[in-house]
C-alpha positions in Angstrom: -31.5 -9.9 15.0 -32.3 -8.6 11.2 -30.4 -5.7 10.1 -30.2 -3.7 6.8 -26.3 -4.2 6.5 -24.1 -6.7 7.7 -20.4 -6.2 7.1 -18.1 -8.7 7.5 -14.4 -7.5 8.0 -13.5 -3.8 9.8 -10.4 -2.9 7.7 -10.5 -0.2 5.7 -13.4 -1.1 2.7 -15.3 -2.7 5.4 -15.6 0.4 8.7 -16.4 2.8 5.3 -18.8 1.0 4.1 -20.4 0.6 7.5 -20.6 4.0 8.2 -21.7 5.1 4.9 -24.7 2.8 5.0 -25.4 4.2 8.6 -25.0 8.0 7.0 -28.0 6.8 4.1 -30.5 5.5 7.1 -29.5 1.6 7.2 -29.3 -0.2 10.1 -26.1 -1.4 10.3 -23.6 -4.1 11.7 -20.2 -4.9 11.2 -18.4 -8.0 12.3 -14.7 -8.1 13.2 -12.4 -11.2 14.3 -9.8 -8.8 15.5 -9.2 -6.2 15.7 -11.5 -2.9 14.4 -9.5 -1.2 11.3 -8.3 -4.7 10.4 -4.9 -5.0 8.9 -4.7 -1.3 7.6 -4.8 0.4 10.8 -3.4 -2.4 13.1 -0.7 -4.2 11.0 -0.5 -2.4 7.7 -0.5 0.8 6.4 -0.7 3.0 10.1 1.9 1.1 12.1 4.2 0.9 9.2 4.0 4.4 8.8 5.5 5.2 12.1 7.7 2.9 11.9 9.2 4.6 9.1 9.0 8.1 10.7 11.0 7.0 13.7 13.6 5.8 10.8 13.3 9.0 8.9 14.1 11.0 12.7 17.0 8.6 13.3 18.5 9.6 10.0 17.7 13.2 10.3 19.9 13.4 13.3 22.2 11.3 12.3 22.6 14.2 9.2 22.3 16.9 11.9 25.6 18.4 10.9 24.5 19.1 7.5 21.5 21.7 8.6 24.6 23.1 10.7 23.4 21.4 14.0 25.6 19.1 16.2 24.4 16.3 18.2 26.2 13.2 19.4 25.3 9.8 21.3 22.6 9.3 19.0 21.8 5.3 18.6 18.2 4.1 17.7 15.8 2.5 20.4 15.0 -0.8 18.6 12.3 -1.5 21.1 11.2 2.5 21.3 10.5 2.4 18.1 8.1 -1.2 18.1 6.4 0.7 21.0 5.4 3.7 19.4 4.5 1.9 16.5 1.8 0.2 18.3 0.5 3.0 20.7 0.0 4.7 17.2 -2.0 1.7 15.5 -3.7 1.3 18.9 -4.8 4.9 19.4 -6.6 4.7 15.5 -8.1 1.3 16.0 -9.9 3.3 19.3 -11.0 6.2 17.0 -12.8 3.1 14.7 -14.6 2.1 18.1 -16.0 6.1 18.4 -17.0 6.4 14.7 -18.9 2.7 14.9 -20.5 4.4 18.4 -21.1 7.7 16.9 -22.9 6.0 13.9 -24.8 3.7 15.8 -23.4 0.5 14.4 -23.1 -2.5 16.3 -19.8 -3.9 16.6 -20.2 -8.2 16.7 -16.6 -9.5 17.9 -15.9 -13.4 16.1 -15.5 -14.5 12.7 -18.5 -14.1 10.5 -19.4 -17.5 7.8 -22.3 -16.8 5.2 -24.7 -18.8 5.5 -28.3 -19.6 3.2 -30.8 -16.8 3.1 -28.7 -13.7 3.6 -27.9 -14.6 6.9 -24.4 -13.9 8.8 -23.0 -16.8 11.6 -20.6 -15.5 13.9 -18.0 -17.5 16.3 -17.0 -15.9 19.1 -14.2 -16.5 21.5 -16.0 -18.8 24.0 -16.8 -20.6 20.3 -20.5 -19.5 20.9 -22.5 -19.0 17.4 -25.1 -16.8 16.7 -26.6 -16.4 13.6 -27.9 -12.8 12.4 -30.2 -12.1 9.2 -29.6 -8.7 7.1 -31.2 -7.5 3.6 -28.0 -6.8 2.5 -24.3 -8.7 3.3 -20.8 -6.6 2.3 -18.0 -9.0 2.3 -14.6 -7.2 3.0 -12.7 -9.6 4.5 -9.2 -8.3 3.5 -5.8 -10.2 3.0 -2.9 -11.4 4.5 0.7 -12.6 3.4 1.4 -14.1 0.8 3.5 -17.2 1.1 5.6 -19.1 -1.5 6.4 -23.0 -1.5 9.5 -22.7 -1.1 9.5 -19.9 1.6 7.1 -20.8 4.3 6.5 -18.4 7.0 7.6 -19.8 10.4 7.1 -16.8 12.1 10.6 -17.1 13.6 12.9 -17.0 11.1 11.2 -16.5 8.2 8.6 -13.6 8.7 5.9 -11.9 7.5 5.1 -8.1 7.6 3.1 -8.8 10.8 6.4 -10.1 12.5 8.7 -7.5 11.2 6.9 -4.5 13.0 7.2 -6.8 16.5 10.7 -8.1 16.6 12.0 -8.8 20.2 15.4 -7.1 18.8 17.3 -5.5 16.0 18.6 -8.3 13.3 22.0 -7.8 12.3 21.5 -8.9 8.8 18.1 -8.9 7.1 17.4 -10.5 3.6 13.7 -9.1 2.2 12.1 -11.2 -0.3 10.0 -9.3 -2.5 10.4 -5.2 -4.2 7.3 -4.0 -4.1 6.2 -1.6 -1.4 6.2 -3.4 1.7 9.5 -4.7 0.8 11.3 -1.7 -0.3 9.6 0.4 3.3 10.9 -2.7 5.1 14.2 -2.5 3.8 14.9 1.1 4.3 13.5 0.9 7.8 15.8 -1.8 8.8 18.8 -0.6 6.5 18.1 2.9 8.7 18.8 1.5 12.3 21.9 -0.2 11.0 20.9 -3.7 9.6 22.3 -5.0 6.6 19.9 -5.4 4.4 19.9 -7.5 0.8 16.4 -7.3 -0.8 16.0 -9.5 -4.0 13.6 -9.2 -6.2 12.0 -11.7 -9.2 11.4 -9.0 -11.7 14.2 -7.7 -13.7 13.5 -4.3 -12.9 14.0 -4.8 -9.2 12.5 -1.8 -7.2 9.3 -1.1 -7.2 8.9 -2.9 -10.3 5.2 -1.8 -11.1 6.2 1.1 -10.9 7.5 3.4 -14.2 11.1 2.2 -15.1 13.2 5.9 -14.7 11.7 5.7 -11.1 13.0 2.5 -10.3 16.3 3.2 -11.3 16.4 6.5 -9.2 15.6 4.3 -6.3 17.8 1.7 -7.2 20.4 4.5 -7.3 19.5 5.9 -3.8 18.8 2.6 -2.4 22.4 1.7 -3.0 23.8 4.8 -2.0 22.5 4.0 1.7 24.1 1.0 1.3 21.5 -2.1 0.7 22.4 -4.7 -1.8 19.8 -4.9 -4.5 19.4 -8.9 -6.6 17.1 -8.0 -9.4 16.0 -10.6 -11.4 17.1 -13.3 -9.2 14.9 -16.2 -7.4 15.1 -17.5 -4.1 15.8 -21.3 -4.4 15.6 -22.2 -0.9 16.1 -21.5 2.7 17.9 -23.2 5.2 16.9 -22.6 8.8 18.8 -25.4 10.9 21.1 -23.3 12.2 21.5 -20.7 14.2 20.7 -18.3 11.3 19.4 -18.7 8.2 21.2 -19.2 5.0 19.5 -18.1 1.7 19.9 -19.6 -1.8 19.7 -17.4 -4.8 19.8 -17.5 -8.5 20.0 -15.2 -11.1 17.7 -15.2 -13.8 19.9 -14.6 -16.5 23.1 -15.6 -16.0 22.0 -18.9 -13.5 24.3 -17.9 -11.4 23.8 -19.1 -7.4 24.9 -17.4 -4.0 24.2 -17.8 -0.7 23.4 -15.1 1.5 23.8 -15.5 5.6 21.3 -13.6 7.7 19.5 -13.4 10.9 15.9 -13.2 9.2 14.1 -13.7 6.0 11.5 -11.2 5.5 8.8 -12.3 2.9 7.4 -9.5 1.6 5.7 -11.2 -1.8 2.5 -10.0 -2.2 -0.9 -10.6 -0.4 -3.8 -13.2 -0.7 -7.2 -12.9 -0.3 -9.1 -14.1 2.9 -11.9 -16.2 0.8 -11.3 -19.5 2.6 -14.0 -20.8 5.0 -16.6 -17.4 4.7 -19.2 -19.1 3.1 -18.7 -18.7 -0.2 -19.0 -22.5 -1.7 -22.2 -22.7 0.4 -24.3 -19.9 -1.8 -22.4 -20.5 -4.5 -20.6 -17.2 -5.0 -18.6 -17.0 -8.1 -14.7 -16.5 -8.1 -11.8 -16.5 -10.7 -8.5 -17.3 -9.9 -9.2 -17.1 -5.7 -10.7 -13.5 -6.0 -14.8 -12.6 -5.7 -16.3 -11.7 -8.9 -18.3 -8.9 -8.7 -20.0 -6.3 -10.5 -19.2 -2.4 -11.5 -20.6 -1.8 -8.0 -19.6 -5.0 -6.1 -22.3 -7.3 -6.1 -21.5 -11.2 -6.5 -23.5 -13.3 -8.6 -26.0 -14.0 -5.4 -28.2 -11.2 -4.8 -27.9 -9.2 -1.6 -24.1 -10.1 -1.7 -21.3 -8.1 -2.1 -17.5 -8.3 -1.8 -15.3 -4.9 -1.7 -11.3 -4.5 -0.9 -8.5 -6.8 -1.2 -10.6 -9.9 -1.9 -11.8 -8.6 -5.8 -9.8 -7.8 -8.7 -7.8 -4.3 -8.8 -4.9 -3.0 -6.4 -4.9 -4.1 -3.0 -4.9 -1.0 -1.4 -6.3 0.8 1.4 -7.9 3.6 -0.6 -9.3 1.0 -3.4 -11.0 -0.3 -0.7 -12.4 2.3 1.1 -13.6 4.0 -2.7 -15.1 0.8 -2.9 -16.7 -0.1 -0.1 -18.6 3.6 0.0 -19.7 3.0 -3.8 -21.1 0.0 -3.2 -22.6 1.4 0.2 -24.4 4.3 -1.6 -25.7 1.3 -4.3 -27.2 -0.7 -2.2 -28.9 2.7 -0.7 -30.2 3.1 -4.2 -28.2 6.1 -4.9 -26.5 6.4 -8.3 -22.8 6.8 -7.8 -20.3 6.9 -10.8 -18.7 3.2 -10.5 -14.7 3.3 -9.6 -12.3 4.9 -12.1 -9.3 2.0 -11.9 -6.9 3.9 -14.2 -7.0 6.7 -11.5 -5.9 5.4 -9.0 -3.0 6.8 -7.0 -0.3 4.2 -5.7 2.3 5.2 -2.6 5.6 3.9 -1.5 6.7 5.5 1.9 10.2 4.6 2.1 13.0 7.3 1.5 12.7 9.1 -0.7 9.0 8.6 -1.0 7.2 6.9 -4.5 4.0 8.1 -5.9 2.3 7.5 -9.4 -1.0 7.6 -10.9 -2.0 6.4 -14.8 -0.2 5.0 -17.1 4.2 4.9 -17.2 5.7 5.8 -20.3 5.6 2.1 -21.8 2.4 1.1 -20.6 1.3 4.7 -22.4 3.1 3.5 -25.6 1.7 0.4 -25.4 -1.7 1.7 -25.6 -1.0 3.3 -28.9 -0.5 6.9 -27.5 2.0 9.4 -29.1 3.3 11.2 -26.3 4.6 14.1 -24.9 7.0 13.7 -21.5 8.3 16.0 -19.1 10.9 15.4 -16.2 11.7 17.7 -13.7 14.9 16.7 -10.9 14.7 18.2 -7.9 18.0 19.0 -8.0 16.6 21.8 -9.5 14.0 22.2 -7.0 15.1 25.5 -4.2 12.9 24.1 -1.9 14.2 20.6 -2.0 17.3 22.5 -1.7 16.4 24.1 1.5 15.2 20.7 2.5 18.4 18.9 2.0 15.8 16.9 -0.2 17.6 16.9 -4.0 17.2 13.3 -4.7 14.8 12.2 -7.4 12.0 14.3 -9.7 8.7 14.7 -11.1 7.7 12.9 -14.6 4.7 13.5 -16.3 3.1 11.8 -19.7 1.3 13.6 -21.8 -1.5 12.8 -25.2 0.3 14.6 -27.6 -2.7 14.9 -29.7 -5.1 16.4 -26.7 -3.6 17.2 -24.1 -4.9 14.6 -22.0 -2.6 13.7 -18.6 -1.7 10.1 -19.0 0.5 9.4 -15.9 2.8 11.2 -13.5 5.3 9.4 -11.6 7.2 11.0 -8.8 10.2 9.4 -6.6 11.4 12.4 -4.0 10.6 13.9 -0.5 7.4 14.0 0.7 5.7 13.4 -3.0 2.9 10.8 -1.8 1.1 14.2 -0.2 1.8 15.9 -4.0 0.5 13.0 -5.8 -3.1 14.2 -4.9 -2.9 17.1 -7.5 -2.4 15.2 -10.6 -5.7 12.5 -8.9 -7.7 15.7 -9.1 -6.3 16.7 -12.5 -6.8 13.4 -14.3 -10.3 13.3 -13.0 -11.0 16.7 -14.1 -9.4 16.1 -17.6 -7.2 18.9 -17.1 -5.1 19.2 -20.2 -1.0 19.6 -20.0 -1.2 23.6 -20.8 -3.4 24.1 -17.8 -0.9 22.4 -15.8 1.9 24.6 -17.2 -0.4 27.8 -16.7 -1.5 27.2 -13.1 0.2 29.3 -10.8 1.8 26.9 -7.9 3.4 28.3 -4.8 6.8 29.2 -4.6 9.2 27.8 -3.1 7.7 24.3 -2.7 8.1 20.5 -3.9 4.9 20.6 -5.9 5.8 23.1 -8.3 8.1 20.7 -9.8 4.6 19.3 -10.9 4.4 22.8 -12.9 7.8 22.4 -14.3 7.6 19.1 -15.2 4.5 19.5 -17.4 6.4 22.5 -19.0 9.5 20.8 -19.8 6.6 18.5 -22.1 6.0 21.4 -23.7 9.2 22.8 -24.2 8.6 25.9 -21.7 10.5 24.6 -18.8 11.9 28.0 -16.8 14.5 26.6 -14.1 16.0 23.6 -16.1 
């Protein structure tokens, strides 16, 4: 069967960039080995998502007393909580199976392979192949864990992501490799429902380590607070698994010094590689560098007719990237003009608590560039709504072009900031200038107008600091 668009992969550059092309007139397909959504919606970004919320409840009542309520007997449903977590990823990866049906898009279950002339193999199950022919071929075949040599994923004792959100019980003690997002959400869920949890991290600055250094401490100060041991700049040398348990072998970075941790499970939460093997690249000759696709501003390979979108081409391996992407590159091949992606805006989200959210540059990377700048930090200790909330833990820091104006970066560790994070997205793209922060009205009393407050402090016109 020929079709306009073939997209290989379901997740969430590929269902996008499916349904875009189906919105412009194409005739579309979309191939899936899976699960429809892919990782996002079935192991990644939904599931986790509620996984955290059921943590977030648990601790809410278990800090009843402080909103002046009293409740007692509360313990956390391990298993409740792995339940809901999939209902919820199930339920979304049935609202993909709608949209494909309400777009008219064939769904083809098996695992696509390029193959010469722009045409699409597909194994199914019953390891039947068909072969399908399309003017057009989006690859967006996403990305999975990321293992190291020396901490090889058994699925039993060493786990991935995948694994963490399906335990069979509660571990008692928990050691997460890895302090980026999934690790740090990971560790608070677990450090929630009463696991011990030690997270060690490579990179010096520990938390979050991407992210802008005054918000890693905060959550280095918070995470600590809850009660989760924290090795920054230490290495994991090894990993026994013999035993019942595990025992884990670390060394600092700077001082060489080695300790062993015992634990229930190792959690590697290191990053994520691209799914590029065994899709057809070698056979067309697709370029790559360093495992990823290369592509153009608007995602086409060197082999016309050929794209690659998502997790499998340079930039952050997010869910949003993706989707941006894959409706770009959808509206290209439609012959439409669209601006190409704006990488330096991009927003980035951590969903643990409290909640991480930046966009642009942080203050050294801002430096770095040659910028003079202009910051402004607002805690929300200051905050009367985060007050109200019993929310008072972190703030709002924004970086400013001293010389225009221009927002650099904003960088946000508090409650419920990765839903305020959208504002300063709009105001970067918009070129809004620091003053027109400072002089737009925001609602009172709410979270975001520590945005406001923030960009005031910059210019020395801070009111409640």
């Amino acid at each position: 069967m020929k079709y306009d668009v073939i997209v290989i992969g379901s997740g969430p550059g590929g269902y996008p960039a499916a349904i875009r092309s189906a919105q412009l007139g194409k005739k579309v397909a979309i191939v899936e080995r899976e699960s429809l959504g892919g990782i996002c919606l079935n192991w990644g970004c939904i599931p986790t998502k509620a996984l955290l919320k059921s943590a977030q409840v648990f601790e809410y009542i278990n800090h009843s007393e402080d909103y002046g309520i009293n409740v007692s007997g509360v313990k956390a449903d391990f298993n409740g909580m792995v339940k809901r977590s999939r209902d919820v990823a199930n339920g979304m990866s049935k609202g993909i199976q709608f949209l494909m049906k309400k777009n008219k898009i064939d769904v083809i279950m098996g695992v696509g392979k390029l193959q010469r002339g722009k045409k699409v193999e597909v194994k199914d199950e019953a390891n039947k192949t068909t072969t399908y022919d399309a003017d057009h071929i989006i690859l967006a075949t996403g990305g999975r864990a990321k293992q190291l040599p020396n901490l090889p994923i058994d699925g039993e004792k060493i786990i991935g992501y995948r694994k963490a959100m399906t335990l069979e019980k509660k571990p008692k003690k928990m050691v997460v490799v890895g302090g980026g997002a999934i690790g740090v959400e990971f560790a608070y869920f677990y450090n929630a429902i009463g696991t011990e949890v030690t997270l060690v991290e490579y990179l010096e600055q520990g938390l979050v380590p991407r992210e802008d250094k005054d918000v890693s401490k905060e959550l280095t100060k918070v995470f600590k607070k809850k009660g989760i041991n924290i090795l920054a700049n230490t290495a994991v040398e090894s990993v026994n698994t013999s035993g019942k348990g595990c025992v884990v072998t670390t060394k600092n970075n700077k001082t060489g010094a080695v300790e062993e941790i015992k634990c229930d499970v190792v959690l590697s939460a290191v990053g994520v590689s691209p799914n590029t093997e065994n899709i057809g690249l070698e056979t067309l000759g697709i370029k790559t560098d360093r495992g990823l696709v290369s592509v153009d501003k608007y995602y086409q390979t060197n082999i016309p007719g050929i794209y690659a979108i998502g997790d499998i081409v340079a930039g952050a391996a997010l869910a949003h990237v993706a989707t941006a992407e894959g409706i770009i590159c959808a509206e290209k091949i439609a012959g439409h003009h669209p601006e190409p992606l704006d990488y330096n805006n991009i927003p980035s989200c951590t969903y643990c608590v409290p909640e991480v959210a930046s966009v642009g540059y942080t203050e050294a990377q801002a430096k770095e560039q040659g910028y003079k700048i202009k910051v402004g930090k607002f805690p929300f200790s200051a905050s009367g709504k985060a007050s109200a909330a019993g929310a008072k833990e972190g703030f709002v820091k924004v970086i400013f072009d001293e010389k225009y104006g221009e927002l650099l970066g904003a960088h946000m560790v508090g409650y419920n900031v990765t839903e305020m994070i959208a504002e300063v997205v709009a105001a970067r793209k918009l070129e809004t200038t620091g003053l027109e922060i400072v002089k737009t009205v925001h609602p009172h009393p709410t979270m975001s107008e520590a945005v406001m407050e923030a960009a005031a402090a910059a210019y020395g016109e801070v009111i409640h600091l």
